[in-house]
N, C-alpha and C positions, 0 to 999 in steps of 0.2 A: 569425608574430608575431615582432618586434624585441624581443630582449631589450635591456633600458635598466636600469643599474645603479643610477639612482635611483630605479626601482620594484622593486629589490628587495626591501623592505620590506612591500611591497603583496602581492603575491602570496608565498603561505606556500611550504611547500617540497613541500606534499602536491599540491596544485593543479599547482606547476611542472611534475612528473613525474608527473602523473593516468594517463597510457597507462603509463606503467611499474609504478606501484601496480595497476594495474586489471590486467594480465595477470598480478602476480603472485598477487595475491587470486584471478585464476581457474585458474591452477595449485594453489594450494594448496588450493581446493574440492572440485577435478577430482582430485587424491589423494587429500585425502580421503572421497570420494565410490566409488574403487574399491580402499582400502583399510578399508573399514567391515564390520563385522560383521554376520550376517545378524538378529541379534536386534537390533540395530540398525537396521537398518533396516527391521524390523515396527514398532518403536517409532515412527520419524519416519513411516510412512504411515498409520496408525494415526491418529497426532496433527493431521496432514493434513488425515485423510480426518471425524477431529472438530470440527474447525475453519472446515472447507466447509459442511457441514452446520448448525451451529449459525449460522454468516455466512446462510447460503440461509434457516433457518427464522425468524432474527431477518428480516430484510430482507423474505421474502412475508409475515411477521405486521403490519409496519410498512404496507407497501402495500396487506395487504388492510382496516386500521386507517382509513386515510386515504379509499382509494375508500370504505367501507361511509360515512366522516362526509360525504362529498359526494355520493354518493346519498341517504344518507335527509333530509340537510338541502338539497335540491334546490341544490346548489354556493352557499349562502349562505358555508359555509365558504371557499369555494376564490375567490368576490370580496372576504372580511372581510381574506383574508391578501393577497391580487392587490396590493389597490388600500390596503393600510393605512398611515397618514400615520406616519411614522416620530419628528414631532415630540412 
């Protein structure tokens, strides 16, 4: 891409240099990542591994919500929402 000085205005200055922000955001993760504490990092996989969990049990309670309303109501549910007139 041509830089053109009347769009410099247009694009910020974070966007211009994105490949150069972006390795150095992953250099400075990448330290701090093998300079972190070990109780540190029971704390982040911990918080992780709470996170998954609550995400998985919310999301199969949601699905198994939904299939049990379109089995017992013979998918009355699943053509009310399909085909509903949005007017």
């Amino acid at each position: 891409m041509n830089y053109n000085s009347s769009q410099a205005t247009i694009y910020p200055f974070i966007i211009r240099y994105q490949q150069i922000f972006s390795y150095l955001f992953l250099f400075v993760g990448v330290y701090l990542f093998f300079n972190m504490d070990n109780q540190t990092w029971e704390i982040i996989k911990s918080s992780v591994s709470d996170a998954y969990i609550g995400v998985t049990s919310f999301v199969a309670g949601t699905l198994l919500l939904f299939f049990t309303l379109l089995i017992d109501c013979h998918f009355v549910f699943f053509f009310l929402v399909l085909f509903h007139d949005l007017n």
